[in-house]
C-alpha positions, 0 to 999 in steps of 0.5 A, a space after each residue: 465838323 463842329 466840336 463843342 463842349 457840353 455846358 455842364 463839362 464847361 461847368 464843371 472845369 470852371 468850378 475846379 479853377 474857382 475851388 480854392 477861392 471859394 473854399 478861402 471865400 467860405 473859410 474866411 467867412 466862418 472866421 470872420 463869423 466867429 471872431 465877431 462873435 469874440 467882439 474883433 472887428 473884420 479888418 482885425 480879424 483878416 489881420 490875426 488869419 494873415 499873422 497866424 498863417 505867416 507866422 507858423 512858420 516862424 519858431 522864436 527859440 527859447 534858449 541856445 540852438 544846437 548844430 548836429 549833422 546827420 547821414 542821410 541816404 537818398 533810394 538808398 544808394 546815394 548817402 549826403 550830410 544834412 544839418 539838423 537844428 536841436 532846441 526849444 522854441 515857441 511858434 509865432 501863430 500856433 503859440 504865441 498869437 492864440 495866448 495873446 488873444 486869450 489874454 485879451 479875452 481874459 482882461 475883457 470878461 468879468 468872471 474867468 471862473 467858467 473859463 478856467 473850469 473849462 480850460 482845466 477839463 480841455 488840457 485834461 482832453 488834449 492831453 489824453 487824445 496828444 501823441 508823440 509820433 517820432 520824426 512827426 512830433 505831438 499829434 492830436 485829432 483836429 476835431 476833438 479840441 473844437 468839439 469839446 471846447 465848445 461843449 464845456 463852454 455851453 455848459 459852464 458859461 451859457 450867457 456868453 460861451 464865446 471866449 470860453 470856447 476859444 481861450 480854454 480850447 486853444 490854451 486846453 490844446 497848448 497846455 495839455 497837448 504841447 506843454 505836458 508832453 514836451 518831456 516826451 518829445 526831448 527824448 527824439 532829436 531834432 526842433 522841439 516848436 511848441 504851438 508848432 508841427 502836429 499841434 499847430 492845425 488844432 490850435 488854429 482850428 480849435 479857436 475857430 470851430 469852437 467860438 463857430 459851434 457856439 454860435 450854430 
């Protein structure tokens, strides 16, 4: 007795093995699209993704850490000490690297006025849509700050709406998510990062969906 696999089970199984590979395949595509259309080439545009991914992890403080340690049980029924650190900092890829590029636009662009307007309509959007969620931070609908970011730059710089896209809606999410809410998220213990936690995906993405819908 023979046993066989149908060729579309077969099919099937090989596409869930292949699956993230093609979603980084398609995702790596979208931004390389995109950032070529802010004039970076593709070997430096791999280079931002892979400092970008690797440094959401990496929070530099603003200032002195303070220790605390808190009582946690586990179920329950078993209790146990964990250290928590208190402070400010800045994430490396949800901050830092986003301004960064925003400021190189900014020094490339012969009129920033249409850039501004924009940013000033997208802190106002990112800081109407932001909530402060305790023991999750600042959180913001990811599809929003993309959405609105390349709207404003199609209407207020047509010719060119690219770095408007990706300068007012990174540094609109930044500005209005973090930054305008960062007196609210003292009140909760535990690292305040800014660019980092619930605001970090809409950063990253804003960027790359905004400067993308400009250019469909």
């Amino acid at each position: 007795m023979f046993y066989f696999l149908p060729l579309s089970i077969l099919v099937f199984f090989s596409l869930l093995l292949f699956l993230p590979f093609l979603f980084f395949v398609w995702f790596f595509h979208i931004v390389s699209f995109s950032f070529q259309k802010l004039g970076l080439t593709p070997e430096t545009t791999f280079l931002l993704l892979l400092l970008t991914l690797f440094g959401s992890g990496i929070n530099i403080p603003l200032g002195r850490y303070k220790k605390r340690t808190v009582r946690k049980s586990f179920f329950g029924s078993f209790e146990y000490a964990q250290k928590e650190i208190e402070g400010v900092a800045i994430n490396l890829g949800g901050a830092l690297i986003p301004l960064g590029i925003s400021l190189y636009l900014l020094t490339k662009t012969s009129n920033i006025f249409p850039i501004l307007l924009s940013l000033f309509f997208m802190i106002i959007i990112s800081k109407t849509f932001s909530k402060v969620i305790p023991g999750r931070g600042i959180v913001l609908p990811a599809l929003i700050p993309p959405i609105f970011a390349a709207l404003f730059a199609l209407i207020f710089a047509p010719s060119n709406p690219a770095p408007c896209a990706y300068v007012s809606g990174t540094l609109g999410t930044l500005i209005g998510a973090d930054l305008l809410n960062l007196h609210k998220v003292k009140r909760y213990p535990g690292l305040i990062s800014i660019g980092g936690a619930g605001v970090f995906d809409g950063i990253f993405l804003t960027g790359i969906v905004a400067v993308f819908l400009t250019a469909i």
